[in-house]
C-alpha positions as CSV (number, residue, x, y, z in Angstrom):
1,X,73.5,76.8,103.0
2,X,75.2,79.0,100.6
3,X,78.4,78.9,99.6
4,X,80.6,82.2,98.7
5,X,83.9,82.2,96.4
6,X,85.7,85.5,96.4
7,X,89.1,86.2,93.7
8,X,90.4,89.0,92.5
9,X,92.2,90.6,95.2
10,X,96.4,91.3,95.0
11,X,98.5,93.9,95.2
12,X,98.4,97.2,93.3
13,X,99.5,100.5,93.2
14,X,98.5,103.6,94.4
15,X,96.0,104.9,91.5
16,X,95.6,101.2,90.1
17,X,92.6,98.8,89.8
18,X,91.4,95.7,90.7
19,X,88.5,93.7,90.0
20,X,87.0,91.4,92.8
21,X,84.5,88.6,92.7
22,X,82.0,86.9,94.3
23,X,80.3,83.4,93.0
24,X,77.7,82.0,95.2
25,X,76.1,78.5,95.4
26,X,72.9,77.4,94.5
27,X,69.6,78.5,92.4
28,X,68.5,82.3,94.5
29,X,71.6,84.0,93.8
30,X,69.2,86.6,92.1
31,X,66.8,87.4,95.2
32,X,69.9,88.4,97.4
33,X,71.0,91.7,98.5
34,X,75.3,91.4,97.5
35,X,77.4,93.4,100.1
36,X,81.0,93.8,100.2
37,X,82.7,94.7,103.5
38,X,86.2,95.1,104.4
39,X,87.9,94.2,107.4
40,X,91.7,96.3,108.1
41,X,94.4,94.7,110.7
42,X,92.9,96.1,114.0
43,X,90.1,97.6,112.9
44,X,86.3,96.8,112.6
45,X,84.5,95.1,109.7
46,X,82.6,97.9,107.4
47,X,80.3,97.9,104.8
48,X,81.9,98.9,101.6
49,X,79.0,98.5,99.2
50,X,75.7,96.9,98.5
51,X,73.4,96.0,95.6
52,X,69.9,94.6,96.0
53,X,67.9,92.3,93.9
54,X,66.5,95.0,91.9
55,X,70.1,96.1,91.1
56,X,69.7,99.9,93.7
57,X,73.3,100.3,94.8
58,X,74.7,101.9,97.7
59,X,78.1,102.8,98.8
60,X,80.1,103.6,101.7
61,X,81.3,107.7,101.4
62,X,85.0,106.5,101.3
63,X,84.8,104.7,98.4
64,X,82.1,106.6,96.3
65,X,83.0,107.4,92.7
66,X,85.8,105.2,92.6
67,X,84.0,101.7,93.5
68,X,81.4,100.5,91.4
69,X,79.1,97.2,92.8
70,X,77.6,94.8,89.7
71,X,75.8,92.1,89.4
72,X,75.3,88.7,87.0
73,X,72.6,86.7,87.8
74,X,73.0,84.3,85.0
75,X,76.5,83.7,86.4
76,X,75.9,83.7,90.2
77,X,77.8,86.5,90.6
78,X,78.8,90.3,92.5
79,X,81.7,92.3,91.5
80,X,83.5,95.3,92.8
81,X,85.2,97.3,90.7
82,X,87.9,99.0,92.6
83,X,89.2,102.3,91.1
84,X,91.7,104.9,91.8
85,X,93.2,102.7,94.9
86,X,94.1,104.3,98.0
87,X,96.6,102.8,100.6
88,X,93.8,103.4,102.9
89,X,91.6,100.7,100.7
90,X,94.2,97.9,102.3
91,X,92.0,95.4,103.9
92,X,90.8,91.8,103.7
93,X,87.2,92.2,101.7
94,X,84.6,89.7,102.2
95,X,80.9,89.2,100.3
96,X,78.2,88.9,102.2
97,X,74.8,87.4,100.6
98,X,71.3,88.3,102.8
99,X,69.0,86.3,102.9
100,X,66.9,88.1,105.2
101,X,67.4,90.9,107.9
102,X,68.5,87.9,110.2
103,X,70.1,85.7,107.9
104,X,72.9,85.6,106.0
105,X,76.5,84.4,104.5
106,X,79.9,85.5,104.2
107,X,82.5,84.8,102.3
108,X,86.1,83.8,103.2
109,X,87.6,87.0,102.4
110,X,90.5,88.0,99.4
111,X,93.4,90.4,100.7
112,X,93.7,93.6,99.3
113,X,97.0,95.3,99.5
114,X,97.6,98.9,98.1
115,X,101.3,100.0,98.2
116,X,103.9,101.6,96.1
């Protein structure tokens, strides 16, 4: 079982930044592929971005060039770095550590709110 810890999420401006976490449980944080999703009010769940355990990085086309995914391994720990905020970026995000193609954990979400 691992456990996921998300912070960082609020409410900004249009144009501002935020910075959110992700601290997981336990010793094989550093073998994981790190995803961040976000979920909108009525809408599906998507994949926002992803890092792997070599550190390869991909992102969704919405958020490219403003969103940057990191890693710490020493501290058990993803980031997103959230740029140049859009209303449209509203959402509850959620990390997601896999395991494997089958297995995997989520996190229990930190609202995101982007409004003048």
């Amino acid at each position: 079982q691992v456990q996921l810890v998300e912070s960082g999420g609020g409410l900004v401006q249009p144009g501002g930044s935020l910075r959110l976490s992700c601290t997981a449980s336990g010793s094989s944080f550093s073998i994981y592929t790190m995803r961040w999703y976000r979920q909108a009010p009525g809408k599906q769940r998507q994949l926002v971005a992803a890092i792997t355990s070599g550190g390869s990085t991909n992102y969704a086309d919405p958020v490219k060039g403003r969103f940057t995914i990191s890693r710490d391994n020493a501290k058990n720990t993803v980031y997103l770095q959230m740029n140049s905020l859009k209303p449209e970026d509203t959402a509850t995000y959620y990390c997601y550590a896999a395991l494997s193609s089958h297995l995997g954990y989520w996190g229990q979400g930190t609202q995101v709110t982007v409004s003048s």
